[in-house]
N, C-alpha and C positions, 0 to 999 in steps of 0.2 A: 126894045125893053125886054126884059127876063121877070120872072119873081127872083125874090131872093131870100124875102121869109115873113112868117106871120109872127105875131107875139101876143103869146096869153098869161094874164095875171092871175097867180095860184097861191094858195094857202103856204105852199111848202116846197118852193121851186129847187133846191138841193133836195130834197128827197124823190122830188115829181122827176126832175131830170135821169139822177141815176135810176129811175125803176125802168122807164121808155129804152137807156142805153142796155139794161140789161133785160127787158123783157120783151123788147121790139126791133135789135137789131140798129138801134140809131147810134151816134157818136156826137158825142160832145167834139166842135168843132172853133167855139169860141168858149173860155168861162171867166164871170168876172161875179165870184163869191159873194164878194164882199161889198159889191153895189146890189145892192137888193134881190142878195141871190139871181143872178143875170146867167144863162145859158144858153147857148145857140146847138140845137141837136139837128142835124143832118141827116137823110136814110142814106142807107148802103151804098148809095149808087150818088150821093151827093148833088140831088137835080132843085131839093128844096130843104130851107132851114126852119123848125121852130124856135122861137124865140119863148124860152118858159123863166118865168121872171116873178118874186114878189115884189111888189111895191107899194109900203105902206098909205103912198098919197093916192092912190087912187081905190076902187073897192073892188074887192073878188070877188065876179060875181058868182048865183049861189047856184052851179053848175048842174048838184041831184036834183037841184027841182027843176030845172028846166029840161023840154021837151031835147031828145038828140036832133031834130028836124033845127030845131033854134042855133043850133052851134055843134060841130062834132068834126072830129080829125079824120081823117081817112087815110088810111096804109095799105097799097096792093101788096099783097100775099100771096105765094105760091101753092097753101094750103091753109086756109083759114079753119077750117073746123081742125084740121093738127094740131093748130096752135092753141086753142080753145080751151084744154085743159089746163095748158101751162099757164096761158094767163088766169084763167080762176082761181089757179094755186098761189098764183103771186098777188090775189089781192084784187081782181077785174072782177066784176060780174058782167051776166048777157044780159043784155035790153032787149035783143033780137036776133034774129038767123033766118035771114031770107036766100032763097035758093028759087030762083028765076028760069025763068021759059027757057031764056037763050043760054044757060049756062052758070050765068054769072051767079055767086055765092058772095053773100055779104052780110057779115057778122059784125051788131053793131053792139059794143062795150060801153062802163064805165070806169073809168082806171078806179083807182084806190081813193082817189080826190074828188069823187063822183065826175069827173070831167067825160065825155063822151067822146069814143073814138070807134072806130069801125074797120075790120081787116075786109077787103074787098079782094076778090079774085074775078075778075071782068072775064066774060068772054069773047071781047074785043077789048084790047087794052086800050088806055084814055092816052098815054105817056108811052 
């Protein structure tokens, strides 16, 4: 067995899609508009899909108030603090910037949708 992808239910999944394709390097690799704004966004290297999706029958849940420990995306980075600015400019805020014993740097966000996501730079890679 493999993953092949996760799916989360957002306020505004054509807008949430293209901000990840252009502020994180991901690619739309499935899109079906017009079924409850439905998007499958792949990273760079194509090993995992999200699935960012509205869908009115079910509830979105209410992402800023919950803790990022509860739920949060994670993206290894070749330089996460680089990146830092540009996402703030685009609309992220930081939660946090933890910079670890062994190296590893990990910057955890909120995109635009309060949703939580995280640029990791391990220093032992997990993948």
């Amino acid at each position: 067995m493999q993953f092949e992808h996760f799916g989360i239910n957002v306020p505004a999944g054509t807008q949430m899609a293209e901000w990840y394709v252009k502020n994180c390097n991901m690619k739309i690799v499935r899109a079906m508009p017009e079924a409850n704004q439905t998007y499958f966004l792949a990273d760079e290297k194509g090993r995992v899909c999200m699935e960012i999706y509205t869908n009115p029958g079910a509830p979105v849940p209410d992402y800023s108030s919950q803790h990022p420990l509860c739920f949060h995306i994670a993206i290894a980075a070749d330089d996460p603090v680089a990146m830092k600015d540009k996402l703030t400019a685009a609309g992220a805020s930081v939660f946090e910037e933890l910079n670890l014993e062994d190296g590893t740097c990990i910057i955890t966000f909120r995109d635009p949708w309060g949703v939580p996501f995280q640029l990791c730079k391990r220093a032992k890679s997990m993948i």
